[in-house]
C-alpha positions in Angstrom: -18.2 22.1 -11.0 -16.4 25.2 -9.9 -16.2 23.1 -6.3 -14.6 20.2 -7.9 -11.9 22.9 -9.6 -10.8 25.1 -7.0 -8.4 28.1 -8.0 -9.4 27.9 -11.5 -12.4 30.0 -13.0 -15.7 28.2 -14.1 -17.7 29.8 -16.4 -21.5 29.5 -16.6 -22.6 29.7 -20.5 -24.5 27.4 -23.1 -23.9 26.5 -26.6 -26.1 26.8 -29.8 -25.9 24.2 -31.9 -27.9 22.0 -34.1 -26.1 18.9 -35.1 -26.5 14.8 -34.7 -23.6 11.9 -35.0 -23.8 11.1 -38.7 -21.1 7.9 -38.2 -19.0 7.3 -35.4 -16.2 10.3 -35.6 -18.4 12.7 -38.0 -20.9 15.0 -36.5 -23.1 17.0 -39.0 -24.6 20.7 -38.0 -27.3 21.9 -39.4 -28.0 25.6 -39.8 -26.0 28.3 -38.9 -26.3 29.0 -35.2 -23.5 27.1 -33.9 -22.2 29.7 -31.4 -21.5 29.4 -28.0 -22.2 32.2 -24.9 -20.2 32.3 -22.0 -19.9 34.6 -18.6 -19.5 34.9 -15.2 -23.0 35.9 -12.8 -21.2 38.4 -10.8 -19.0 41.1 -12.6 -16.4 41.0 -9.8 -15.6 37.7 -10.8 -14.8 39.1 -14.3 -11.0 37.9 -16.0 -9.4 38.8 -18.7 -9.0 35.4 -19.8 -12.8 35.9 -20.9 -11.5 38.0 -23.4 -9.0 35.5 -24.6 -11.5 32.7 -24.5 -13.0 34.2 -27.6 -10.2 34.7 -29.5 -9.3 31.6 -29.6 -12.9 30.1 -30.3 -12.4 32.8 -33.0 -9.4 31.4 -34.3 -10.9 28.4 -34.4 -14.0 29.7 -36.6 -16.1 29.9 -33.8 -18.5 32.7 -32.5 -18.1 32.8 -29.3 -20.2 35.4 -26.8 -19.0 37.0 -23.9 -22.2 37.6 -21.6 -23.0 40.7 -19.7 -26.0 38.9 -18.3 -25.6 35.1 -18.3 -28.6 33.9 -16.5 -30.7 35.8 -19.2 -28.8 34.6 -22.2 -28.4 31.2 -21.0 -32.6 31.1 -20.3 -32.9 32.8 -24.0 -32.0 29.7 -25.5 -33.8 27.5 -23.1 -36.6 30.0 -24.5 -35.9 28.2 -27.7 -35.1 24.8 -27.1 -37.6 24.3 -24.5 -40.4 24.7 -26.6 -39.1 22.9 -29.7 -38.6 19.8 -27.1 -42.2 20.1 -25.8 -43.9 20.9 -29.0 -41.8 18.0 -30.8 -42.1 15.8 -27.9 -46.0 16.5 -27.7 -46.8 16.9 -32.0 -44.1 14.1 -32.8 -43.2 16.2 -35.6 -39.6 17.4 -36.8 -38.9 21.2 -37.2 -40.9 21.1 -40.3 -44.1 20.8 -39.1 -42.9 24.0 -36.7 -41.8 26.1 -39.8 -45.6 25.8 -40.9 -48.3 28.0 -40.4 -51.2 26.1 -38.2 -52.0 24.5 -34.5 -48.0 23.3 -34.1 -46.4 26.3 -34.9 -49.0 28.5 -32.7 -48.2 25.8 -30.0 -44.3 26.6 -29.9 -44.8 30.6 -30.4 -47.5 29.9 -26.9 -44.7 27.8 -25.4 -42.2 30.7 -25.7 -44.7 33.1 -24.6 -44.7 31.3 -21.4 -40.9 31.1 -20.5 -40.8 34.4 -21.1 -43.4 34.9 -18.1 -41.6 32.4 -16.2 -38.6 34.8 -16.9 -40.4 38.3 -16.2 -41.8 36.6 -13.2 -38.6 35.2 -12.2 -37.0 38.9 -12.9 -35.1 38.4 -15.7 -36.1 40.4 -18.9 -34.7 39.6 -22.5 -33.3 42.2 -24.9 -34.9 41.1 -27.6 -38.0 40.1 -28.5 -38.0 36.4 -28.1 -40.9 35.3 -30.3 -39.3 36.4 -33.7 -36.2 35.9 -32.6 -37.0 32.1 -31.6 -39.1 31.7 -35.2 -36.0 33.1 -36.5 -33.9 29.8 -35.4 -36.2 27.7 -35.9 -37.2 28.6 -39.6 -33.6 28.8 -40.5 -33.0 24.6 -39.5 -33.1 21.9 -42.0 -36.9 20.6 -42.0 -35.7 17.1 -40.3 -34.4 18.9 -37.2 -35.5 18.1 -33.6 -33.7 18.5 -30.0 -32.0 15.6 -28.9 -34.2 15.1 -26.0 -36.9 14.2 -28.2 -34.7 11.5 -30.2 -33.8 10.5 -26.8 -37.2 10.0 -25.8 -38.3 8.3 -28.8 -35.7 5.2 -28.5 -36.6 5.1 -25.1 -33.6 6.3 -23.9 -32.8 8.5 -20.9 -33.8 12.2 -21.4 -33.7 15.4 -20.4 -37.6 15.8 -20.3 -37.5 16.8 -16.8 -35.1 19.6 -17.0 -36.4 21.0 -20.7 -40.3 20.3 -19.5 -41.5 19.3 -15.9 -39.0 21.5 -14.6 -40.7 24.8 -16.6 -43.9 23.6 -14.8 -42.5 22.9 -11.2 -40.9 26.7 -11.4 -44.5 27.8 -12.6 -46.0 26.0 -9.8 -43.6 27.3 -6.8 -43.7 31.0 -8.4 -47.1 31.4 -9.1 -47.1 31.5 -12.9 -50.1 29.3 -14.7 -48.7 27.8 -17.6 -51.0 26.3 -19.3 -49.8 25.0 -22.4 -47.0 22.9 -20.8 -49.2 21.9 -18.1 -51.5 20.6 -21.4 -48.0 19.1 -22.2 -46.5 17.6 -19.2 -49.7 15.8 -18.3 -49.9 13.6 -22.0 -45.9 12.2 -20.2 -47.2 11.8 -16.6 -45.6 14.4 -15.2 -47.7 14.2 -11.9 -46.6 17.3 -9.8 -49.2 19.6 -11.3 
């Protein structure tokens, strides 16, 4: 984007949100997560205007994040949404079956465990411990929950199963990490790359 806007400032970031179109005009959240993380990925390109950025999400009731490491903060939450799409995609289950002890949950908690190889692999490290962190989010949503690529793919209409799932496997693949969970995963959708 930041070639299609010269001489203005592009920031990399991501948002956390859980939410879905109730009526036309009325969007519903659910939780309390709704926050969103913004930076730069090199601290010379650092600008003030970050700084004002967030006061006005503030002002608007919004948290809003300025990132000292945006690559790791932005794969954080792909550490959590990554997962809940592949273990909702593969269960067919709703956060609720995820907020339960048994087989789905330990899928999603293995599921994190692997980004976060893909990530140390990849030479990023989180600051936090991502598995409670991630069962955190998750156990705070309403029980009905699920990422929109999953409702997506349901209806049969175009999702983001490659970016949120092959993709994790493809990395694996060209870096050497064996993920075997979402290879378990990718295979049931005929992902064909393994």
């Amino acid at each position: 984007m930041q070639k299609q806007l010269p001489g203005l400032m592009v920031t990399y970031g991501c948002i956390y949100v859980s939410a879905n179109i109730k009526e036309p005009g009325v969007i519903k959240m659910h939780g309390d997560i709704f926050r969103i993380v913004y930076g730069v990925r090199n601290p010379n390109e650092y600008r003030p205007m970050l700084e004002e950025i967030a006061n006005d999400l503030k002002e608007s009731g919004i948290t809003g994040i300025i990132s000292d490491n945006i690559q790791r903060d932005c794969l954080q939450k792909f550490s959590y949404v990554s997962p809940m799409a592949a273990c909702g995609l593969y269960y067919d289950c709703t956060a609720e079956a995820m907020q339960k002890q048994g087989e789905i949950r330990e899928c999603f908690v293995s599921l994190i465990r692997e980004i976060k190889l893909l990530a140390n692999a990849m030479g990023v490290f989180f600051t936090v411990d991502i598995i409670p962190t991630n069962l955190d989010i998750l156990d705070g949503l309403s029980p009905t929950a699920s990422i929109s690529m999953q409702r997506d793919f349901s209806i049969g209409k175009q999702s983001e199963i490659d970016g949120l799932i092959f993709e994790v496997v493809r990395i694996g693949n060209k870096i050497g990490v064996p993920l075997l969970n979402y290879e378990k995963i990718t295979r049931k959708f005929g992902f064909k790359d393994i």
